[in-house]
C-alpha positions in Angstrom: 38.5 4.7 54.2 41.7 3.1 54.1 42.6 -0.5 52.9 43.1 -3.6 53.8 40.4 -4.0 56.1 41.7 -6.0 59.1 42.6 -9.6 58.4 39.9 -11.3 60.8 37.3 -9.2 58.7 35.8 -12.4 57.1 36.1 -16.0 59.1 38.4 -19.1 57.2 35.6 -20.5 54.9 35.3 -24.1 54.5 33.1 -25.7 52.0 32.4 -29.4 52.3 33.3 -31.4 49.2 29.7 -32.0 47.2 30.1 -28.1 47.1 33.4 -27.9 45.7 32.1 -30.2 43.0 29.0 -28.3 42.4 31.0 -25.5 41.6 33.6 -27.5 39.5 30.2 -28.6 37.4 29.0 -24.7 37.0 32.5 -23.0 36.4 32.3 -26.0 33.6 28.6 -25.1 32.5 29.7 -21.3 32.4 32.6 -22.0 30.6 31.4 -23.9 27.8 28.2 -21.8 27.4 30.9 -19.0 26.5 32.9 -21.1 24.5 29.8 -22.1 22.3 28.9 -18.4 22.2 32.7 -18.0 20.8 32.3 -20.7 18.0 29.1 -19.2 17.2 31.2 -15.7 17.0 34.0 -17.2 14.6 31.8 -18.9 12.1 29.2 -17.9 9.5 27.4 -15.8 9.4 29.3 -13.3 11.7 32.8 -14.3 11.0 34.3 -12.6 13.9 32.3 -9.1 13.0 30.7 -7.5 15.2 26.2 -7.3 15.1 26.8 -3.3 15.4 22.0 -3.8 15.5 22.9 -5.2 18.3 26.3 -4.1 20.3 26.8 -0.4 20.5 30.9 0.6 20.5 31.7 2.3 24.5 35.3 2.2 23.7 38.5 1.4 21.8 42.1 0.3 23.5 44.8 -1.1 22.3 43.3 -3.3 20.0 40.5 -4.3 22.2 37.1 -2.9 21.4 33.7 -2.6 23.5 30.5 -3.0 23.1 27.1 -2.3 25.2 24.4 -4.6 24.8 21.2 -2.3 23.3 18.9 -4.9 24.5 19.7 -4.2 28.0 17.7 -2.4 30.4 18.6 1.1 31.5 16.9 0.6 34.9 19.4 -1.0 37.2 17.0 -2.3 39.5 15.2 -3.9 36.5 18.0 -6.3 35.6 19.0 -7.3 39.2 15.0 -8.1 39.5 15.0 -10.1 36.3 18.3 -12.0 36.8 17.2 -15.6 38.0 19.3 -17.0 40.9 20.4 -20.3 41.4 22.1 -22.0 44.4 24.4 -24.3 45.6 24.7 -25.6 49.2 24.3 -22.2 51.5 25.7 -20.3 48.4 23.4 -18.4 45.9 24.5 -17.3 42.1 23.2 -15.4 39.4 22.4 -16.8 36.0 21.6 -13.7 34.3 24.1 -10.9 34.2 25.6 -10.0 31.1 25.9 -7.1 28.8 29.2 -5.9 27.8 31.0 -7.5 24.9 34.9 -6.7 24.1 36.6 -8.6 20.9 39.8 -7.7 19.6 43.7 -8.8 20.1 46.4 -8.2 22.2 50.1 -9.0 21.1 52.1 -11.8 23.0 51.6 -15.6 24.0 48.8 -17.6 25.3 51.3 -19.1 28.2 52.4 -15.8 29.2 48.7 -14.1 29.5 47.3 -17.1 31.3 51.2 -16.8 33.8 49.6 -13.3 34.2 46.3 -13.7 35.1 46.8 -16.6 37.5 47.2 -16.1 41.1 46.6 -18.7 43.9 47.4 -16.5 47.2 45.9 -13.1 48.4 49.6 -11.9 47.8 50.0 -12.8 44.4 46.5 -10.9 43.7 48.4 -8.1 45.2 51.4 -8.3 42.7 48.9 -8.8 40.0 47.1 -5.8 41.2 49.9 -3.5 40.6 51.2 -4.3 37.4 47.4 -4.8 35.6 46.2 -1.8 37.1 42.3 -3.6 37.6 41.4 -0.8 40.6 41.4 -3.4 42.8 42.1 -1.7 46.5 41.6 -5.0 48.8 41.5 -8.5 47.9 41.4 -12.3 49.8 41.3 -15.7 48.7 38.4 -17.0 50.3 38.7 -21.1 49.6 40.8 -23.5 47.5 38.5 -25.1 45.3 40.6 -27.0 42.7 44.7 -26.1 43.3 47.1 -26.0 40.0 49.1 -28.6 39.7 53.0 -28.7 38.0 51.6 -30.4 34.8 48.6 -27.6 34.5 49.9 -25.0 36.8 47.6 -22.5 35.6 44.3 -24.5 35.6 42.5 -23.3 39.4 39.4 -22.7 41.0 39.3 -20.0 43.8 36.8 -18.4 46.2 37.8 -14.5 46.3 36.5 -11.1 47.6 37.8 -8.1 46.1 37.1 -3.9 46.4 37.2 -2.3 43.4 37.4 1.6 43.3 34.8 0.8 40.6 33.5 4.5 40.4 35.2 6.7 37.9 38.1 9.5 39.5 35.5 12.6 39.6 33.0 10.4 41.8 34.8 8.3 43.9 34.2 11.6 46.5 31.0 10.9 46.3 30.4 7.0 45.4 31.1 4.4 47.8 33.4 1.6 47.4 32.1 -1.8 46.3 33.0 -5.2 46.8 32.8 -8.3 45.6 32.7 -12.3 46.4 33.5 -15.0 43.6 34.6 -17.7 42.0 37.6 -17.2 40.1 38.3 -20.3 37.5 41.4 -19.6 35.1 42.9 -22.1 32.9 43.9 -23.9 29.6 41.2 -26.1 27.8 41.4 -27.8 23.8 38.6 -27.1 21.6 37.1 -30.3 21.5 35.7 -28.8 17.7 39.0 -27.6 16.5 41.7 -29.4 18.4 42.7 -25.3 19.3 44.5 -24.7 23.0 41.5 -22.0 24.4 42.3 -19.8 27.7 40.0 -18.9 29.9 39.1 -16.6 33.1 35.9 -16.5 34.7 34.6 -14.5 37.6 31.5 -14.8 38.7 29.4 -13.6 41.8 28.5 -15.7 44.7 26.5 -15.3 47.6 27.8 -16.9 50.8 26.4 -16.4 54.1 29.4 -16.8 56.0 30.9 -13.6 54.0 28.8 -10.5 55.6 28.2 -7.7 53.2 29.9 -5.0 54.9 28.0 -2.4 55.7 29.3 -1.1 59.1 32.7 0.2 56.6 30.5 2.0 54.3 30.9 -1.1 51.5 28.0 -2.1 49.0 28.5 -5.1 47.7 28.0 -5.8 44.0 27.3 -8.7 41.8 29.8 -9.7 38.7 29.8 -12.2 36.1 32.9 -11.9 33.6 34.3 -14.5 31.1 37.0 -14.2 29.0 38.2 -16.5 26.3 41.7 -16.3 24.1 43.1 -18.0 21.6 46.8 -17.8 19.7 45.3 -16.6 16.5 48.8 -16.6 15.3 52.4 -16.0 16.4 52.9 -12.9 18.8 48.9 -12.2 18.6 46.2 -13.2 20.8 42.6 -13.2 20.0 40.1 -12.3 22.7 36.7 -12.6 23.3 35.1 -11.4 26.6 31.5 -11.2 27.9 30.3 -9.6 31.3 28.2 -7.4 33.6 28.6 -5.9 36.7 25.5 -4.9 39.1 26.8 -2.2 40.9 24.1 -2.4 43.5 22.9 1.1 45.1 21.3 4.0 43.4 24.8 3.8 40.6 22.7 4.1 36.9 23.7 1.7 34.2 25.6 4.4 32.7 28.0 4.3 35.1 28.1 0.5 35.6 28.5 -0.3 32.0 31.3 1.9 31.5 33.2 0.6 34.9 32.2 -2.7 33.2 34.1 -2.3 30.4 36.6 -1.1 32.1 37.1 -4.0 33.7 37.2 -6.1 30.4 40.1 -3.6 29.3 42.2 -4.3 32.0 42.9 -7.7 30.4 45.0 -6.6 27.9 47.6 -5.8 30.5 48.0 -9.7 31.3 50.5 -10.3 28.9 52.3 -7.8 30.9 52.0 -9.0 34.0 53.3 -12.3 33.0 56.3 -11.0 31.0 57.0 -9.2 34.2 56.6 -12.1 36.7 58.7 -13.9 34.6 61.4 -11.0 35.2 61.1 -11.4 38.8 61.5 -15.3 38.1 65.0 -14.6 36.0 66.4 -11.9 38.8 65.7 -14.4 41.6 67.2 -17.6 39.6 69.6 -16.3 37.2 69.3 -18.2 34.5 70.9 -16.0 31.9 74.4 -16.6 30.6 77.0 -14.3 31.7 79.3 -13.5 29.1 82.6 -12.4 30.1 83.9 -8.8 28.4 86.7 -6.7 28.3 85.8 -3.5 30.7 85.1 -0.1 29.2 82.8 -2.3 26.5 79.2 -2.9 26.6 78.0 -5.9 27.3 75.9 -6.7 24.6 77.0 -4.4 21.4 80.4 -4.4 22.4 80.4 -0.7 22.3 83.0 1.8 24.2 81.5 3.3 27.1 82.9 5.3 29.8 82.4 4.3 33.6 79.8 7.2 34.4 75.8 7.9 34.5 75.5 6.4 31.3 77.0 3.3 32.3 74.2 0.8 34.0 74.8 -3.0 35.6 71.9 -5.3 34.6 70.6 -6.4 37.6 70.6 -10.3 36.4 74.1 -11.4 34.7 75.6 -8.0 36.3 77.0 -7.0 33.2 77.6 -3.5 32.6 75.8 -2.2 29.8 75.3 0.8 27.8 72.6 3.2 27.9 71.0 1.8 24.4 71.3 -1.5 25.5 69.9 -1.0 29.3 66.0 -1.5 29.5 64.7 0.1 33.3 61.5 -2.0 34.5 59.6 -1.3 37.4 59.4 -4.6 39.5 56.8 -5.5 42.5 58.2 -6.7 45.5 56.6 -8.0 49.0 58.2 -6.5 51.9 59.7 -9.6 54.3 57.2 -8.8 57.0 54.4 -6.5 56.3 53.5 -8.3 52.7 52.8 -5.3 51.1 53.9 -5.1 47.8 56.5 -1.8 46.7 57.9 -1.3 43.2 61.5 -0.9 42.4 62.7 0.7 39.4 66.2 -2.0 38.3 68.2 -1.9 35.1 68.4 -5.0 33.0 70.1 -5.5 29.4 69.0 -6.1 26.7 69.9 -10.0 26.4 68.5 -10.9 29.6 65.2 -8.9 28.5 65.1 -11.1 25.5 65.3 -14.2 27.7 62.7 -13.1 30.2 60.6 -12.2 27.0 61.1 -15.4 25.3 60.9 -17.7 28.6 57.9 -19.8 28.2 55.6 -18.5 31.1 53.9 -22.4 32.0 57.1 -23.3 32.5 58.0 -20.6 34.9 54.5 -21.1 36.6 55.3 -24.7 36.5 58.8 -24.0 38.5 57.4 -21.7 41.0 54.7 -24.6 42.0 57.5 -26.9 42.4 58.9 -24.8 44.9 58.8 -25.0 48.8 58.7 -21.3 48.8 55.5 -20.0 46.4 56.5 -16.1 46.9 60.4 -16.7 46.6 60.6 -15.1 43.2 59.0 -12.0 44.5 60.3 -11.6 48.2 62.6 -8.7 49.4 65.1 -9.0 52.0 63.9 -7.2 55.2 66.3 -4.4 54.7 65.3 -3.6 50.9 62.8 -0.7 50.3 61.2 0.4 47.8 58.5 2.9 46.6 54.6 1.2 47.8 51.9 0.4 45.6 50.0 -2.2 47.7 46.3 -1.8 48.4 47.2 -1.7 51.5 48.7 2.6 50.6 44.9 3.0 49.0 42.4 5.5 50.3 39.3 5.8 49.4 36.4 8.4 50.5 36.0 8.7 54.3 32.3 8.2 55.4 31.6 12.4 56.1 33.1 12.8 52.6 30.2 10.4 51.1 26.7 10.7 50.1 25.6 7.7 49.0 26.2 5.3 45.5 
C-alpha cells in the first residue's frame, strides 16, 4: 500500500462552535487531570521514583525510561470493553485508556521542544515526521480548533488523522496499517501551585462520523490517548512525564501494543531536535548571523590555514569558508515547490552559526514564522532544487495479497 492516500479521501470537516468549546473544556479536563497526577508524582511520598509494585520497566533510551502498567489487562478486547466512552456533539471519546508510563529527561530547552512538537498544517506534520522519526506514514489536519497566536505561538488545538506503521519491522508483512483520528492540544501553561512554566502535548482519540474508518484500503483504525508533560528542571535539562495507551484494534495482543506504545512515548525525546533543526531552516532562510569578513586561505571561525580543496566547506548561512573542524553537516527537510513532499538535503554550516541556531530562542522563531504571510517560507525549495525524499508520501507499506490480518 502506498501513502498518501488521495487528498479527497476524507471531506473538509467543520464543527459548529459549542463543539469547539466542548473540546477546549476536555483538552482542559485532560490536561489538568495529568498535571495533578504530575504533582502527585513530584511530591511525597514518591518524589519522582518510580512504584516499580506497580509499573514494570519495557525500556530504557536516552534518558527516558518506560514502564507497563501490571494492573492492566492482557486481553485486548477486555480493555476496549471496559473503557467508558463519552461524547460530544456527533463525536465520541474514550475516558479510559491508559497504561504506559515514561519519566525521565531529555537535554535542551522548554521553548525549543514545544517549537518542535508544534505543527499547525498537514505539511508541517510532514517536516516534523521526518526529523522525529514517530512512524508516521500519512497524516491531515482535520479542523482548526483554537489557532496559535504571535504572543503564544505554540498554544493550539487541532483535529488530526495520522497512519502509523505501528507494527514492529518483522510484522509489518503481516500486520496491517492502522490509523488514527484526534485531537491534538500542545502548549505552554504556569503551575498555578508552583508558579513553574509546564509544556504540554496531548493526543487523544475521537470518533467522528464524517471521518470513515477505512476499510476498503486495508486500514484498521485504532484508538490513542497520550499526554505528555515537561518541565525545565534546570538549565539544558528537561524533565518529562508522559502517560498513554494505544488500542490497536484487531486481533494485535497487548504485547505488541504496549511496546508500539511506548514506542511512541520515546519518540518524544527527539523534539528538542526537531526544533533546533527548524530553527536551522529559520536561520538559512533569514540570515540572521553576522558575517565576519576574513582574510582567504583562513578559516572562518578559528582563523586556521586551510587550503582551497575537499577539506575546505562554505557554511551555507554567512557563506564563510570554513574548515573541516569547524564545519558541522546537517540534514535539512525541505518541501518541494509543487508536489509538497518533503526531501532532505545534506548542507554544511559552521560552527558559529550552529551556535546561533542552537541558542536562538525557539518561541521566538515560532513567533516570527506566524507573523509571516508565508507559514512554510522557511522550509520551501525553489522548483529547481532536489534533494533525497523522505516524505510519507515515498512510504510503502504491505500490499493487501502480502497481508493476513492484525
Amino acid at each position: 500500500m502506498r501513502f498518501p492516500l488521495p487528498a479527497d479521501t476524507f471531506p473538509d470537516l467543520w464543527l459548529p462552535m459549542d463543539d469547539k468549546d466542548a473540546l477546549k473544556a476536555m483538552a482542559d479536563v485532560v490536561i489538568g487531570e495529568a498535571l495533578g497526577k504530575y504533582r502527585e508524582f513530584r511530591a511525597p511520598p514518591l518524589h519522582g521514583e518510580i512504584d516499580e509494585s506497580r509499573w514494570k520497566i519495557i525500556k530504557k533510551r536516552d534518558g527516558i525510561t518506560s514502564y507497563s502498567d501490571r494492573t492492566l489487562s492482557n486481553n485486548a478486547a477486555m480493555a476496549r470493553d471496559e473503557a467508558a466512552r463519552e461524547s460530544i456533539g456527533s463525536m465520541s471519546f474514550s475516558t479510559k485508556l491508559h497504561g504506559v508510563l515514561a519519566v525521565g529527561t531529555i537535554q535542551g530547552t522548554l521553548n525549543d521542544l514545544m517549537y518542535g512538537l508544534h505543527h499547525c498544517t498537514t505539511e508541517l506534520m510532514a517536516i516534523k515526521t521526518v526529523y522525529m522519526e514517530d512512524k508516521i506514514v500519512d497524516t491531515k489536519v482535520l479542523a482548526e480548533i483554537k489557532a496559535p497566536t504571535p504572543e503564544e505561538p505554540v498554544n493550539s488545538l487541532y483535529l488530526k488523522w495520522s497512519v502509523s506503521e505501528f507494527a514492529p519491522v518483522l510484522l509489518r508483512k503481516v500486520v496491517r496499517p492502522r490509523d488514527f483520528v484526534y485531537m491534538e492540544a500542545v502548549g505552554i501553561l504556569k503551575d498555578e501551585n508552583s508558579g513553574e512554566r509546564i509544556g504540554y502535548s496531548l493526543l487523544h482519540s475521537l470518533q467522528i462520523p464524517d471521518i470513515r474508518e477505512l476499510t476498503d484500503y486495508q486500514i484498521v483504525r485504532g484508538n490513542f490517548s497520550i499526554c505528555g508533560l515537561f518541565r525545565q528542571k534546570s538549565p539544558g535539562v528537561i524533565e518529562v512525564h508522559m502517560n498513554g495507551f494505544v488500542d490497536s484494534m484487531g486481533d494485535i495482543h497487548t504485547g505488541v501494543a504496549i511496546p508500539a506504545t511506548a514506542e511512541a512515548l520515546m519518540s518524544y525525546r527527539q523534539g528538542v531536535y526537531c526544533g533546533q533543526m527548524k530553527k536551522l531552516n529559520w536561520l538559512l532562510k533569514t540570515k540572521k548571523t553576522i558575517m565576519v569578513d576574513r582574510e582567504s586561505g583562513v578559516c572562518a571561525v578559528c582563523s586556521k590555514s586551510v587550503k582551497p580543496s575537499s577539506s575546505t566547506h562554505t557554511c551555507q548561512v554567512c557563506m564563510s569558508h570554513v574548515c573541516a573542524s569547524c564545519s558541522v553537516k546537517q540534514k535539512l527537510a525541505f518541501l518541494q515547490a509543487h508536489t509538497r513532499r518533503v526531501v532532505r538535503r545534506n548542507l554544511n554550516f559552521c560552527a558559529r552559526c550552529m551556535r546561533v541556531a542552537i541558542q536562538t530562542d525557539g518561541l521566538e522563531v515560532a513567533s516570527e514564522e506566524l507573523r509571516r504571510q508565508n507559514p512554510f517560507e522557511y522550509f520551501e525549495l525553489s522548483s529547481n532544487d532536489s534533494g533525497t525524499s523522505a516524505s510519507p508520501s515515498n512510504s510503502v507499506l504491505p500490499d493487501n495479497q502480502q497481508e493476513f490480518f492484525g
